[in-house]
N, C-alpha and C positions, 0 to 999 in steps of 0.2 A: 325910258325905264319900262315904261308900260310895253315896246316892242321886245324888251329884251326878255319878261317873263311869260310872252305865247312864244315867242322863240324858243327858249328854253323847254318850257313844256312842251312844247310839239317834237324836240328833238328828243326827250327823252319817250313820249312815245310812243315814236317811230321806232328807239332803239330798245325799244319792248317788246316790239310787235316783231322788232327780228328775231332776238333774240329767244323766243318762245316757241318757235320752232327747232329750234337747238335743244334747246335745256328739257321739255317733255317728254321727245320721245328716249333721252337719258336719265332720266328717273324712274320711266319705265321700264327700261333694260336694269337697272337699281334694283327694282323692283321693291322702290318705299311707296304700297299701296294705301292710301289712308283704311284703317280701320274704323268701322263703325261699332258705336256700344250697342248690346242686345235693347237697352232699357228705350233705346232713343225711337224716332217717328219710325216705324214698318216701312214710308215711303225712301228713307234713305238707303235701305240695305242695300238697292240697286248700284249703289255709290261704292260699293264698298272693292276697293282696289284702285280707286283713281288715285295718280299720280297727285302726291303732297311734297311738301317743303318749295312747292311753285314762289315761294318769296323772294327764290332767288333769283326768279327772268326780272320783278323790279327793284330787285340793291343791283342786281349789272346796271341796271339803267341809270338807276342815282346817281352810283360812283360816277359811270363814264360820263353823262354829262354836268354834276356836277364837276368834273376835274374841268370841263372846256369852259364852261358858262359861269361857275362861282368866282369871286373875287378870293384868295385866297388869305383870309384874316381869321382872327381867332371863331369868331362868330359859326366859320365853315367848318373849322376843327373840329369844334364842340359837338356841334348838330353831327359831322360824320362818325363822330365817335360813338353820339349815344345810337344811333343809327346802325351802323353796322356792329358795336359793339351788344347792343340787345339782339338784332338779329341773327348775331353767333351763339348768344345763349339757345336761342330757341330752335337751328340749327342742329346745335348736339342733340336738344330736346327727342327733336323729331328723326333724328338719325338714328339715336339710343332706339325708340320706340319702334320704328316701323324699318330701318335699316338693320338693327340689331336683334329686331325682335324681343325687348323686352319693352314688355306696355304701360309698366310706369314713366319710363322716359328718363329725365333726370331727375331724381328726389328733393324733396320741398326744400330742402337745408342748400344742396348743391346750386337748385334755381338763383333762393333768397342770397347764398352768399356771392354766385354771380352778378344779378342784380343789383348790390350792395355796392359792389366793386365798381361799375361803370357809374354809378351815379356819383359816388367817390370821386373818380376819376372827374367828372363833368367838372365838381363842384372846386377840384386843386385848381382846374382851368378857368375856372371863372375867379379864384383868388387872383390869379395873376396879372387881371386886369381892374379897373374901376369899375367896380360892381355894385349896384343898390343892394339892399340885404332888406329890403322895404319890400313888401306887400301891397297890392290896391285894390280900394274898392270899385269893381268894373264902373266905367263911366264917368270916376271924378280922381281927384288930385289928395283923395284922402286915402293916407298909406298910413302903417306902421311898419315899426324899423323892428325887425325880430333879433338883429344882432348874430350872437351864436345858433339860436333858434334856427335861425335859417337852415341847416343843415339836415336837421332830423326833418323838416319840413319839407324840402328838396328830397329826403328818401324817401318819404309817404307818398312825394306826389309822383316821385317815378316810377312807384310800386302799385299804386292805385291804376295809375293810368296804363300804362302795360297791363296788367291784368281784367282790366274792365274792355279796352280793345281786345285784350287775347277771348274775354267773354263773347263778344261780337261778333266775334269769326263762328260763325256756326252754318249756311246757308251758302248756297250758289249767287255769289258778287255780292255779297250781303256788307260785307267788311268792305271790301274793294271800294264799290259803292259811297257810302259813308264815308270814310276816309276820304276819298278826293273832294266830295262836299266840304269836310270839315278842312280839310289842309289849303283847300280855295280861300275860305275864309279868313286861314289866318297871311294866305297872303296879300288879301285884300288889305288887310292889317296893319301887316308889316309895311308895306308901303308908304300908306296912311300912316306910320312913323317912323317914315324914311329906312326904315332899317333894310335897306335893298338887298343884302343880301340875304336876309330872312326870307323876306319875299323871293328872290329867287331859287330857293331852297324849296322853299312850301309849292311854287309853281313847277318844278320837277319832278316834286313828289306826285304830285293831282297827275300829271303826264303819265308817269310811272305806274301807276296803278291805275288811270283808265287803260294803259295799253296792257297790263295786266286783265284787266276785265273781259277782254275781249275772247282769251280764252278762260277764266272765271265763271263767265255768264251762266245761267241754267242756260241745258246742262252742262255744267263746268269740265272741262276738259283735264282741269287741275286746280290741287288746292294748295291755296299761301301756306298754309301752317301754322305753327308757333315763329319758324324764321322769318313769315313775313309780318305776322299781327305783334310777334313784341316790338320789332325794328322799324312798324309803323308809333306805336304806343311809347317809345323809346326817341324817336323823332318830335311827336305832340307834346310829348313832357319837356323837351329839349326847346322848341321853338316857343310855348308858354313863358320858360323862366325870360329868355332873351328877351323877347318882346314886353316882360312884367307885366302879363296876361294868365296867373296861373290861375287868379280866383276867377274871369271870367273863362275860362279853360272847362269850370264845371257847366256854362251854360253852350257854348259850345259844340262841349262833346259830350252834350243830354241824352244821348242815346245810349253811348258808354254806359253814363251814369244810371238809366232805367235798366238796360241790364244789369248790372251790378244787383241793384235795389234789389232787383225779382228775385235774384239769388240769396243774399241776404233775408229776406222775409220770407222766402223759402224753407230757408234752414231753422230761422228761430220758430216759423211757427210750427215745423215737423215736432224738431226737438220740446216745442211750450206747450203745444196741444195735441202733439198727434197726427195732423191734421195737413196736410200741405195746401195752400192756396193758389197755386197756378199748378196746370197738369204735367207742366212740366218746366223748369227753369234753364239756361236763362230764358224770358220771357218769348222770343219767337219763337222757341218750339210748343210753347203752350199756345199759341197759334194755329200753328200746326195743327194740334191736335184738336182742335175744335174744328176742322175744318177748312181751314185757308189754304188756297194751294199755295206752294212756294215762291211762286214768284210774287202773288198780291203780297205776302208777308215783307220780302224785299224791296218793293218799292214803297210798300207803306211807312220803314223804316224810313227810306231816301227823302221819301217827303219830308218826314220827322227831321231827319239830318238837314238839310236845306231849310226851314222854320228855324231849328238853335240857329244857324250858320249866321242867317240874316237876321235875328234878334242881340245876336252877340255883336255883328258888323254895327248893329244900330248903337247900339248902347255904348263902344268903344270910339267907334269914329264920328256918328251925328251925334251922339246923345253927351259927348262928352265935353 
């Protein structure tokens, strides 16, 4: 099993790393340049026209090697579903925006009823099999049964977590990055409870977006988008419920969750006092802005993403 998830990974990517040379200089000729906001770091303006919606050199990789390497059971459905189905929301998003040139993108209503709709979708597929509708506390055998519950629960967490990943995307391999840290994890995970083809799913994806990376990196040659940070965020949501890892899903993907935070305390303490407490949200551009080049900010993250990774591996698989 253990040969068949570096296989897998490694084959997805290779078929990253070809694929990336295709898909760029056709974005280009698109000409879907990312836009930078005036408000943002001074140092990004320099960014401003590289090739965005790059999500799509790792969903080619997904699909095609998960079609050769996945077992084809429900478990693979699911995951492709919320995977490429958030990745098409965010797709239009950024096509509306920077293909279309209108810079709101899709509006809050057409995202959320997008959104709605694929996790919808997830949740009929998982009726159709023997499903726990239980929750756990990470590291032990103590759950509760949320019943109907479960569903409004299953939108919060699909909606939280696409948008706290979509918050991350902000940096040269910063997402990228992270992501295959945390998607390692949970296929160390998933292993550790059998759920093989989880694990080979999660080992794909880590593939997939290091061969992503590669052109990523500062300075990035192209950027994932909303097509690649929801269809990542839309995958993590997807492999949590399967595995019955959604509460520890918050330790995790602690990075997610700290941006998130920064924003949130952002907002309430503008609107409470006036006053904002980071120079800028989410929190690594307030980084930024104090000084850190860009890349200490990105690796300082990675660390951070590798610290949840292996606190979470501890607590699920030794500590449980």
């Amino acid at each position: 099993m253990k040969q068949i998830l570096l296989v897998s990974a490694a084959a997805a990517f290779i078929i990253a790393l070809l694929v990336g040379p295709i898909y760029i200089p056709l974005l280009r000729r698109l000409k879907v340049g990312q836009s930078i906001r005036q408000e943002g770091p001074k140092s990004h303006f320099k960014k401003q026209g590289t090739p965005t919606m790059g999500g799509v050199i790792f969903l080619t990789s997904i699909l095609l090697t998960t079609l050769f390497y996945a077992v084809k059971n429900s478990d693979f459905y699911l995951l492709l579903v919320v995977t490429v189905g958030y990745g098409l929301i965010g797709f239009l998003d950024d096509f509306i925006k920077v293909g279309l040139k209108r810079n709101l993108g899709l509006t809050a209503k057409q995202k959320l009823f997008g959104q709605l709709v694929i996790a919808l979708i997830f949740y009929y597929g998982l009726l159709q099999r023997s499903f726990d509708h239980s929750i756990y506390l990470p590291g032990t055998n103590i759950g509760w049964d949320l019943g109907w519950f479960y569903l409004p629960f299953l939108i919060i967490l699909f909606l939280a977590t696409t948008n706290a990943v979509n918050l991350h995307d902000g940096l040269d391999g910063l997402l990228a990055g992270s992501s295959a840290i945390t998607f390692s994890a949970y296929a160390v995970i998933a292993w550790a409870l059998s759920e093989w083809n989880v694990a080979t799913y999660s080992a794909v994806i880590v593939g997939a977006v290091l061969g992503f990376l590669v052109y990523n990196r500062h300075p990035a040659k192209v950027f994932m988008g909303d097509t690649g940070s929801l269809a990542l965020g839309g995958a993590l949501a997807g492999i949590a419920v399967l595995t019955k890892t959604e509460l520890l899903l918050i330790i995790l993907g602690g990075v997610y969750v700290i941006e998130t935070l920064s924003v949130i305390i952002q907002v309430l303490s503008f609107k409470l006092r006036g006053k904002r407490v980071f120079r800028m949200s989410p929190i690594h551009h307030h980084f930024e802005l104090v000084g850190w080049s860009e890349w200490r900010v990105v690796i300082t993250f990675w660390i951070v993403s590798l610290i949840f990774a292996i606190l979470g591996i501890y607590i699920e698989v030794y500590a449980a």
